[in-house]
C-alpha positions as CSV (number, residue, x, y, z in Angstrom):
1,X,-222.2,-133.8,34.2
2,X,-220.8,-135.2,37.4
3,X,-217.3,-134.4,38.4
4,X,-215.9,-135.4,41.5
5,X,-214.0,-133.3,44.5
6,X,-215.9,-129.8,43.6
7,X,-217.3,-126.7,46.3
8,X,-220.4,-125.8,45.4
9,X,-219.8,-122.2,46.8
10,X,-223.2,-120.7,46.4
11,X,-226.3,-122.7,47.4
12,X,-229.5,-123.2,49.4
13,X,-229.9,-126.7,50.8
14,X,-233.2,-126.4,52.3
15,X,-234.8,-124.3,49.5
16,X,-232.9,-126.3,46.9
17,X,-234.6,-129.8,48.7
18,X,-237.7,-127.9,49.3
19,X,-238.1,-127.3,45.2
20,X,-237.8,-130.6,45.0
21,X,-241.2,-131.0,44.9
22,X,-243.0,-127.7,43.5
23,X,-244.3,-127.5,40.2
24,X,-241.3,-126.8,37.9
25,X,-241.7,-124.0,35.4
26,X,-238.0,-124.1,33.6
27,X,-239.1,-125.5,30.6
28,X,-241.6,-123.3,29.8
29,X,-241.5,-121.2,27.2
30,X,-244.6,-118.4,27.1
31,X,-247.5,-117.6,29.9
32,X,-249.5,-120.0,28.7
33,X,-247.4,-122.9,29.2
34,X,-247.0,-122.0,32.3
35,X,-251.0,-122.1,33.0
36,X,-251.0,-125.0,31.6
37,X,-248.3,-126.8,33.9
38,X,-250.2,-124.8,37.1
39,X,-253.5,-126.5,36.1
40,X,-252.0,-129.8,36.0
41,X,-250.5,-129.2,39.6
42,X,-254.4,-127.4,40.6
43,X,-255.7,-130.8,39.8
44,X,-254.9,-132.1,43.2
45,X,-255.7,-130.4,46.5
46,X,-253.5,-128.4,48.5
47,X,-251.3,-125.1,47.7
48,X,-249.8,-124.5,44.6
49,X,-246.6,-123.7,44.7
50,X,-244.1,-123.6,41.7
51,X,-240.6,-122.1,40.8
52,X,-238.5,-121.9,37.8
53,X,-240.4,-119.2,35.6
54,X,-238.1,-117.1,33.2
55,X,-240.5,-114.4,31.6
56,X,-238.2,-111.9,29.9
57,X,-236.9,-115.2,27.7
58,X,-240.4,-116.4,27.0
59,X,-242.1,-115.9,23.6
60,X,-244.9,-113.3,25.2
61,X,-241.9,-112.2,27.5
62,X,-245.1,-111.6,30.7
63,X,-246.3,-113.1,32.9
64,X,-250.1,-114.7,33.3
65,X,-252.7,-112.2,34.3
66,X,-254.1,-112.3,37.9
67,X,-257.4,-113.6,36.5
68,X,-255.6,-116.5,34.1
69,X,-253.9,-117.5,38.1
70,X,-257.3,-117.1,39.7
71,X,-258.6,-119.7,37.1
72,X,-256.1,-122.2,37.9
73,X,-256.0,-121.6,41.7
74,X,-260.1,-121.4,41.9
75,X,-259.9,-119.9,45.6
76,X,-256.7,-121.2,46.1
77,X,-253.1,-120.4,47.6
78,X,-251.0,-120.3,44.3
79,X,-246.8,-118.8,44.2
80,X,-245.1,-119.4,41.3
81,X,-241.4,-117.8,42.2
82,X,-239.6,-116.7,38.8
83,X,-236.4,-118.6,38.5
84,X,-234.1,-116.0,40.3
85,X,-236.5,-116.0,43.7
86,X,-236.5,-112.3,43.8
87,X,-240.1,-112.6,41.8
88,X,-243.1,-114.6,42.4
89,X,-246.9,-114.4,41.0
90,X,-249.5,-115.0,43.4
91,X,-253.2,-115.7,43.8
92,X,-255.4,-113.2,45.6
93,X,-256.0,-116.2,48.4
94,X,-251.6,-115.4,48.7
95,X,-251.9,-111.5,48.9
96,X,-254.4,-111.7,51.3
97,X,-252.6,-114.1,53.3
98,X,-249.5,-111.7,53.2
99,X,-251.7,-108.8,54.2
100,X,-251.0,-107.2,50.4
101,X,-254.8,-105.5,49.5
102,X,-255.0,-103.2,46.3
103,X,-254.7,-100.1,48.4
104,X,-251.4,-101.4,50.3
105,X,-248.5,-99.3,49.3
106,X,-244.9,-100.5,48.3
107,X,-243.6,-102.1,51.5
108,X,-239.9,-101.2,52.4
109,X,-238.0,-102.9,49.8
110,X,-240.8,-104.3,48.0
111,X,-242.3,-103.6,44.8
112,X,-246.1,-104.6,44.2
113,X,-247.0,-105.0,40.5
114,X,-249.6,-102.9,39.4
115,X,-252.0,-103.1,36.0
116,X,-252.0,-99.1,34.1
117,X,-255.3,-99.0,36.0
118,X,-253.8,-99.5,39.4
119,X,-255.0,-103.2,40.1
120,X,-252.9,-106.1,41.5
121,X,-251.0,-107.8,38.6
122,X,-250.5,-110.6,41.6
123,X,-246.7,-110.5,40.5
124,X,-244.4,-109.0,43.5
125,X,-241.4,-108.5,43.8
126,X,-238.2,-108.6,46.5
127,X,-239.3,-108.0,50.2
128,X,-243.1,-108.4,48.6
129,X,-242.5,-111.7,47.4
130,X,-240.6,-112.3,50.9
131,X,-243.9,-111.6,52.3
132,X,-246.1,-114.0,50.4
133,X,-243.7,-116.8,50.5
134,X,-243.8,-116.6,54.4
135,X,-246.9,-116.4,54.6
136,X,-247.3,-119.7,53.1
137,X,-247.0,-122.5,55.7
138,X,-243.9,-123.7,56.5
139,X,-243.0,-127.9,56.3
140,X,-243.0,-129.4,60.0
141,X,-239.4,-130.1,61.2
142,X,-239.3,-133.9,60.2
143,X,-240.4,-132.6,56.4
144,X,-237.6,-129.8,56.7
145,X,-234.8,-132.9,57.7
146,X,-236.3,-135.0,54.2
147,X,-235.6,-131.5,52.0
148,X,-231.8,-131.5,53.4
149,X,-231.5,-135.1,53.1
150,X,-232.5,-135.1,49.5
151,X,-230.8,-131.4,49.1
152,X,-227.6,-132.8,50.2
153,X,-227.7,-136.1,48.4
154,X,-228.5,-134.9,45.3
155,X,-225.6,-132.4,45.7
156,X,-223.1,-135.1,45.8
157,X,-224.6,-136.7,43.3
158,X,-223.2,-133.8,40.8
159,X,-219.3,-134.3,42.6
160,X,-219.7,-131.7,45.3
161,X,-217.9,-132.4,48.9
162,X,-217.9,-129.0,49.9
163,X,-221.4,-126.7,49.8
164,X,-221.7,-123.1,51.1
165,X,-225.3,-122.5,52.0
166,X,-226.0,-118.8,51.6
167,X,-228.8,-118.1,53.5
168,X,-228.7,-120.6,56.0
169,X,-231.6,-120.8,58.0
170,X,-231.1,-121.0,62.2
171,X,-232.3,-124.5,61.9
172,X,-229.8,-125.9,59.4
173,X,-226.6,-126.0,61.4
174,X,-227.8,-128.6,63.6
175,X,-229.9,-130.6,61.1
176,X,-226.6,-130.9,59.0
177,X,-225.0,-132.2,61.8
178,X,-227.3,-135.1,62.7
179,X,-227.5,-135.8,58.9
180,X,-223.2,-136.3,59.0
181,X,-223.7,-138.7,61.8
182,X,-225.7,-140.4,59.0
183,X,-223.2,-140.1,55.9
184,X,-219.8,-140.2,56.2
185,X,-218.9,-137.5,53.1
186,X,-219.8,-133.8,52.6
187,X,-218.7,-130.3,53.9
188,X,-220.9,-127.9,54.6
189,X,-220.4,-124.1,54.9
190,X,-223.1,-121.6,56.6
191,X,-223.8,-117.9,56.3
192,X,-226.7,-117.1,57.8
193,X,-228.2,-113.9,57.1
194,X,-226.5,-111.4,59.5
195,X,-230.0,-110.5,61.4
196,X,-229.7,-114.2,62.7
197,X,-226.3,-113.7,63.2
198,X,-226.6,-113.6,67.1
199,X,-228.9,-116.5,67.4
200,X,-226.5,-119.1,65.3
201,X,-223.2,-117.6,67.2
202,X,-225.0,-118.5,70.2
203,X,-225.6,-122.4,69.0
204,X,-222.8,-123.1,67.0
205,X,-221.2,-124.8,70.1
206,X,-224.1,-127.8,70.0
207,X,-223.4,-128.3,66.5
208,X,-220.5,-127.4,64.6
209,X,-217.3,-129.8,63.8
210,X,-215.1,-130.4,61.0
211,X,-217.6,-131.2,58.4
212,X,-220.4,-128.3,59.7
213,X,-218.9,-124.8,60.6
214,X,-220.3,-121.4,60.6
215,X,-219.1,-119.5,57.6
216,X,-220.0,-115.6,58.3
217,X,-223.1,-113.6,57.5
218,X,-224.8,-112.3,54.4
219,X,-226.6,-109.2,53.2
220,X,-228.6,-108.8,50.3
221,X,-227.6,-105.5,49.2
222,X,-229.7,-105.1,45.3
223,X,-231.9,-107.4,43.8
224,X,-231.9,-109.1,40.3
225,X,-231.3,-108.3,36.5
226,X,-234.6,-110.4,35.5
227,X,-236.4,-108.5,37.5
228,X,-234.8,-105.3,36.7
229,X,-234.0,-104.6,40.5
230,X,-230.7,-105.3,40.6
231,X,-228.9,-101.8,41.7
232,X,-226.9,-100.3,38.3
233,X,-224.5,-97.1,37.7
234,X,-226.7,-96.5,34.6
235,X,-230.2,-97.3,33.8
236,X,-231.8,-100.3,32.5
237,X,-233.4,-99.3,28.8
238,X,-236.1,-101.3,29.8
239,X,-236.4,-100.1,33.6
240,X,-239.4,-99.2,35.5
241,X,-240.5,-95.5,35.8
242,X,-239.9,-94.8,39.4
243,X,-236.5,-97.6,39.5
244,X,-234.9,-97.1,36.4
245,X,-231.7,-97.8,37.7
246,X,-232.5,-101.0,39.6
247,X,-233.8,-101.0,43.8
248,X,-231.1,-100.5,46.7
249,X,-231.8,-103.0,48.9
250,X,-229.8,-101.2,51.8
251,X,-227.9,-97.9,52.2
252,X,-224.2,-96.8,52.2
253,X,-224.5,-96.5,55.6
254,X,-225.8,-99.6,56.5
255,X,-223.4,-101.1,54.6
256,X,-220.5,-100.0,56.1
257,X,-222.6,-101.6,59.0
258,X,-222.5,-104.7,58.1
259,X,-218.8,-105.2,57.6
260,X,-218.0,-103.6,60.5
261,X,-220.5,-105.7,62.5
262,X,-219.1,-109.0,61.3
263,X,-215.4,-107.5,61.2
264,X,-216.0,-107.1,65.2
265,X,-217.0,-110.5,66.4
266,X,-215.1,-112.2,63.8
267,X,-216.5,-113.2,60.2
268,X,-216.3,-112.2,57.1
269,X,-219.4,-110.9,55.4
270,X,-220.8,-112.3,52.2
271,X,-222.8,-109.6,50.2
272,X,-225.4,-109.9,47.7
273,X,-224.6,-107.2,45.1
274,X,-225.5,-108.1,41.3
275,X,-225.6,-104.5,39.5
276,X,-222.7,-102.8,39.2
277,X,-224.0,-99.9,41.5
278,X,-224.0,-102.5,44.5
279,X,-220.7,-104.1,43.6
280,X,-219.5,-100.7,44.5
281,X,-221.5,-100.1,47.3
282,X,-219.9,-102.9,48.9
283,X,-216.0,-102.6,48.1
284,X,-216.7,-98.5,49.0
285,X,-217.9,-100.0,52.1
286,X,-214.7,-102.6,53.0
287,X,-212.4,-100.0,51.5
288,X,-213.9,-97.6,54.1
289,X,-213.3,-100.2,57.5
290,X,-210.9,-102.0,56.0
291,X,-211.9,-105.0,58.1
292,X,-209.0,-107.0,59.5
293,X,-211.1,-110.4,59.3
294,X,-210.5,-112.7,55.8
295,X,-212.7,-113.8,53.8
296,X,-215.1,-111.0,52.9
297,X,-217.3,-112.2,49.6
298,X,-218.9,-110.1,47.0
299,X,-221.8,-112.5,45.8
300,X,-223.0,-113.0,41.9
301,X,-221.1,-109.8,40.5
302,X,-222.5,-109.8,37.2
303,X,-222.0,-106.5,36.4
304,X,-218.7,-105.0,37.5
305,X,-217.7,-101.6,36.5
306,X,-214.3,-101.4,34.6
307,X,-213.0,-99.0,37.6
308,X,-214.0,-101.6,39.8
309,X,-212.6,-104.8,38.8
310,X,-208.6,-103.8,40.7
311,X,-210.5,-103.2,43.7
312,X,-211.2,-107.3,44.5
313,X,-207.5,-107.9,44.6
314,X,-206.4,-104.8,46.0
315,X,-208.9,-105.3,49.2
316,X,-208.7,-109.1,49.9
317,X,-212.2,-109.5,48.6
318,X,-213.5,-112.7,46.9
319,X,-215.4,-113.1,43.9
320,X,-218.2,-115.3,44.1
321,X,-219.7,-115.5,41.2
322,X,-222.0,-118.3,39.7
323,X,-221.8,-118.4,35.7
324,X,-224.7,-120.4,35.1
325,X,-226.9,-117.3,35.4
326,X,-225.5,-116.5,32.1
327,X,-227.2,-118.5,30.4
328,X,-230.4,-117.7,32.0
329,X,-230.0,-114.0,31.2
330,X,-229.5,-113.6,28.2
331,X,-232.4,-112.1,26.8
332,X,-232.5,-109.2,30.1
333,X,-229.1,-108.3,29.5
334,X,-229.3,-107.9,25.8
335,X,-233.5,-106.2,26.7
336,X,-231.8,-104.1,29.6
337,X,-228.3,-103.4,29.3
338,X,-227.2,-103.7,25.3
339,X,-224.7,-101.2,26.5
340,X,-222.7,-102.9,28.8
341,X,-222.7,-106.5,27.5
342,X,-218.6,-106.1,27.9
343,X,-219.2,-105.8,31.5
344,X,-221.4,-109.0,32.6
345,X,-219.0,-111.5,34.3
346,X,-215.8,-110.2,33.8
347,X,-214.3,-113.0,34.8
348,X,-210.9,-112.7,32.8
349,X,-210.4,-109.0,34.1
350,X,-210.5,-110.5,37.6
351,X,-208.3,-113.0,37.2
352,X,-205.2,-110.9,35.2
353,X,-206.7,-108.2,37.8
354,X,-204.9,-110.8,40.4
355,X,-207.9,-113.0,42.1
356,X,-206.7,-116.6,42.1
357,X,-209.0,-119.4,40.5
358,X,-210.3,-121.5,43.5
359,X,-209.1,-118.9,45.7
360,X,-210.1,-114.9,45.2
361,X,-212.5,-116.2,41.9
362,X,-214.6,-119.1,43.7
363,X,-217.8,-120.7,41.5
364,X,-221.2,-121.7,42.5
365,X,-224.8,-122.2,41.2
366,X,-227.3,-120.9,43.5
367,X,-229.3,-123.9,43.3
368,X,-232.4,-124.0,43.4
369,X,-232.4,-120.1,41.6
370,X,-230.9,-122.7,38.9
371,X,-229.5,-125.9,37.9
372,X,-226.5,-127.3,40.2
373,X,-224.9,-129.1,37.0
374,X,-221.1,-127.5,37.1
375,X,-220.9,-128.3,33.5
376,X,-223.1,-125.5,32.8
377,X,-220.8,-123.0,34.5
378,X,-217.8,-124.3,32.9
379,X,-220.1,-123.6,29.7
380,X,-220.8,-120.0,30.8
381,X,-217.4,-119.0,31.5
382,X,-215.5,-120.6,28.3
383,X,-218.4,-120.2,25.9
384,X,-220.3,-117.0,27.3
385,X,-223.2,-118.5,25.4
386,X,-225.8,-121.2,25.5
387,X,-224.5,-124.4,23.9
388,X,-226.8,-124.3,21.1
389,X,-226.4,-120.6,20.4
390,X,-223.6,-119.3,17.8
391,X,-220.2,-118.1,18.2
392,X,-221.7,-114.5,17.7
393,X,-224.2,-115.0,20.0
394,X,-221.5,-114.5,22.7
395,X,-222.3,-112.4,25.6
396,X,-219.0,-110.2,26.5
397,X,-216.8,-113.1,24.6
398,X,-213.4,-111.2,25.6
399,X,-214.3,-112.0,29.3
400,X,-214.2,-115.8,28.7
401,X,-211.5,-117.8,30.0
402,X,-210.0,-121.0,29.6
403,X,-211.5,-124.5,30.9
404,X,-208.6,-125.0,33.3
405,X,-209.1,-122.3,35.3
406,X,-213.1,-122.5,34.8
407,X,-212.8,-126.0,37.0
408,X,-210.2,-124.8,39.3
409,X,-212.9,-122.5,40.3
410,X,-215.0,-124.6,41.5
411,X,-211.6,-126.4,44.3
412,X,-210.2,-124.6,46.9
C-alpha cells in the first residue's frame, strides 16, 4: 500500500538498504526452511548473511542446530539475524571471528546460547549478536552510498517524505546530504546513538540543512519480546532461568544519565524500552530531571503498564510506537505473556490518556526489523490481528482505535 505525504518515524536507512540484499528468511515457516533457503545462498561464494527469521511463530518454534548451520556454511562465515535484530545464529567461522569460544562467558549485555550440555547453540543474543555482526566486514564507502540510495528510494516508494533514522550511523548525515543534492524530495531525521553523540554534534555544521537535521540521541535501554529480553514488571512464562523477567540493558542510574546528558547540550533523547519494566525505567528517569528540552521519545512501547500510560501526557513524552510488530508477535506474546495481552500497544489508553495522533502518538516500522508497508500498521492498530486471523484472534482488541487516527499517526 502506497500512500503519499507519510513520516516514517522509526527506521534504519543503511541497515534497511543493506538487507536489501541478504538472504531473506520472512517467509519461512520451520528450521528447516530456513536451511534450505541458507543452502541456496551457500551455493555461491562469499559470507552468508541473512535476516528475517521468526522462530517462536515457526512450526518447530527453534532454531537450526549449530551442526545443521555448519552444513550449510562448510567453513564459512554464516549470520542469520532473527527478524527483530536483537538475535542472530552464527557459524563457528562467525564466533570465532567475534572472539566468542565455548569457554567465553556472557559478555556485558549479551547472552550466548548454550545446548543442556553447555556447547555453543551458535544463536546469540543482544550485545552478542552486536559482536558477531561487527565482526563481519563492513561494505566500502561507495557500497554504503548504494544501500542509502536504494534505502531511501524505496522509502518513497511506499509515500514517505519524512524518515527518522534511529540509529544513525556517524557516516549517514553527510551521505544524506550529497544524496538530496541528487533528489529533490525526502526529509530525513537522525538520532544517533548517544555514545556518537559528540562526534555528529561536532559535523553537523558540514552537512545539515532543511531536508537533513540532527534529531537527538538514542539508548537502547531492554531488548526484545521474541527473544524474551525485553525488560518486564513480571515474568515471561516462557523466560530463561537466570532472565526470567527479560535483560536490562542499562541501569536506573544511567538512565537518568542519559536524559540529563542530552537535556544539557540540547536534544531530546529517544529510548529504546519495549517491556513494560523499561517503559518505566525511562519516564522514572525524565520524571526525575524533568528535562527542559522537547521532544523526549519512548521507542516501540509495547508493553505499557496501566499505571504508566498518564505519565506520557503528563511529562511531554512521545510515543513512538511501530504497530506492525504486532503482527509479528503474536505467537511470543500469547507463549510469554497470556497475562497481559490487554497491555501490548495500548494505543487507545494513550490517546484518551491525552497524546495527540501525529503529535504525542507518532507511527513507524523499524524497517528492516520489518516491512515498511504503512498499511500493515494501520492493520495492527484497527484490527489488532493479522488480516487473515479471526475477529477472536484479536490481541488486546479494546486498545484498537479507529482508521482516522491510525493514519494521522503516521503526519506530523
Amino acid at each position: 500500500m502506497a500512500v503519499s505525504g507519510l513520516r516514517e518515524a522509526h527506521a534504519h536507512i543503511f541497515a534497511h538498504g543493506r538487507a536489501l540484499d541478504m538472504v531473506d528468511l520472512s517467509a519461512c515457516r520451520s528450521s528447516g526452511e530456513m536451511i534450505d533457503a541458507l543452502c541456496e545462498r551457500a551455493s555461491r561464494p562469499g559470507d552468508i548473511l541473512a535476516h528475517g527469521a521468526r522462530p517462536e511463530a515457526w512450526s518447530d518454534a527453534r532454531w537450526p542446530t549449530i551442526e545443521q548451520i555448519e552444513r550449510v556454511a562448510g567453513g564459512r562465515v554464516l549470520a542469520a539475524w532473527c527478524f527483530d535484530y536483537h538475535a542472530l545464529i552464527a557459524s563457528r567461522a562467525a564466533l570465532t571471528a567475534a572472539g566468542l569460544r565455548e569457554d567465553s562467558p556472557d559478555p556485558p549485555g549479551g547472552i550466548l546460547g548454550r545446548e543442556p550440555d553447555g556447547s555453543l547453540s551458535g544463536v546469540v543474543y543482544e550485545n552478542a549478536a552486536s559482536m558477531v555482526w561487527h565482526a563481519v566486514p563492513e561494505p566500502d564507502a561507495d557500497e554504503r552510498r548504494r544501500c542509502v540510495k536504494r534505502s531511501v528510494e524505496a522509502l518513497s516508494a511506499l509515500g514517505y517524505v519524512e524518515v527518522h533514522d534511529l540509529k544513525a550511523p556517524t557516516w549517514l548525515g553527510p551521505a544524506l546530504a550529497e544524496l538530496c543534492q541528487e533528489r529533490s524530495q525526502g526529509h530525513f531525521v537522525l538520532w544517533p546513538l548517544l555514545d556518537n553523540l559528540d562526534e555528529v554534534m561536532a559535523t553537523r555544521g558540514a552537512w545539515e540543512s532543511g531536508r537533513v537535521r540532527l534529531g537527538g540521541a538514542k539508548i537502547f535501554v531492554d531488548g526484545t519480546l521474541n527473544s524474551r529480553t525485553a525488560w518486564m514488571l513480571h515474568p515471561f512464562i516462557n523466560g530463561r532461568r537466570e532472565h526470567p523477567c527479560g535483560t536490562p540493558m542499562m541501569t536506573s542510574g544511567q538512565i537518568e544519565a542519559a536524559v540529563r546528558r542530552c537535556d544539557e547540550v540540547g536534544v531530546p533523547l529517544a529510548a529504546h524500552a519495549i517491556g513494560d519494566g523499561a517503559v518505566r525505567a525511562v519516564l522514572d528517569a525524565i520524571e526525575k530531571v524533568r528535562p527542559r528540552t522537547a521532544g523526549f521519545r519512548i521507542e516501540h512501547c509495547e508493553v505499557i503498564d496501566e499505571g504508566d500510560v498518564p505519565r506520557f501526557a503528563e511529562l511531554g513524552v512521545i510515543a513512538s510506537v511501530q504497530p506492525c510488530h504486532l503482527l509479528y508477535d503474536i505467537e511470543a506474546l500469547r507463549r510469554g505473556l497470556p497475562g497481559r495481552l490487554d497491555r501490548v500497544m495500548p494505543l487507545r489508553d494513550l490517546i484518551d490518556s491525552g497524546l495527540q495522533p501525529g503529535v504525542g502518538l507518532i507511527f513507524g516500522s523499524d524497517v528492516p526489523i520489518v516491512r515498511a508497508d504503512a498499511g500493515d500498521s494501520i492493520q495492527a492498530a484497527v484490527h489488532r490481528r493479522r488480516a487473515e486471523m479471526g475477529v477472536e484472534e484479536a490481541v488486546g482488541a479494546g486498545q484498537a482505535i479507529g482508521e482516522d487516527e491510525a493514519w494521522a499517526c503516521f503526519r506530523g
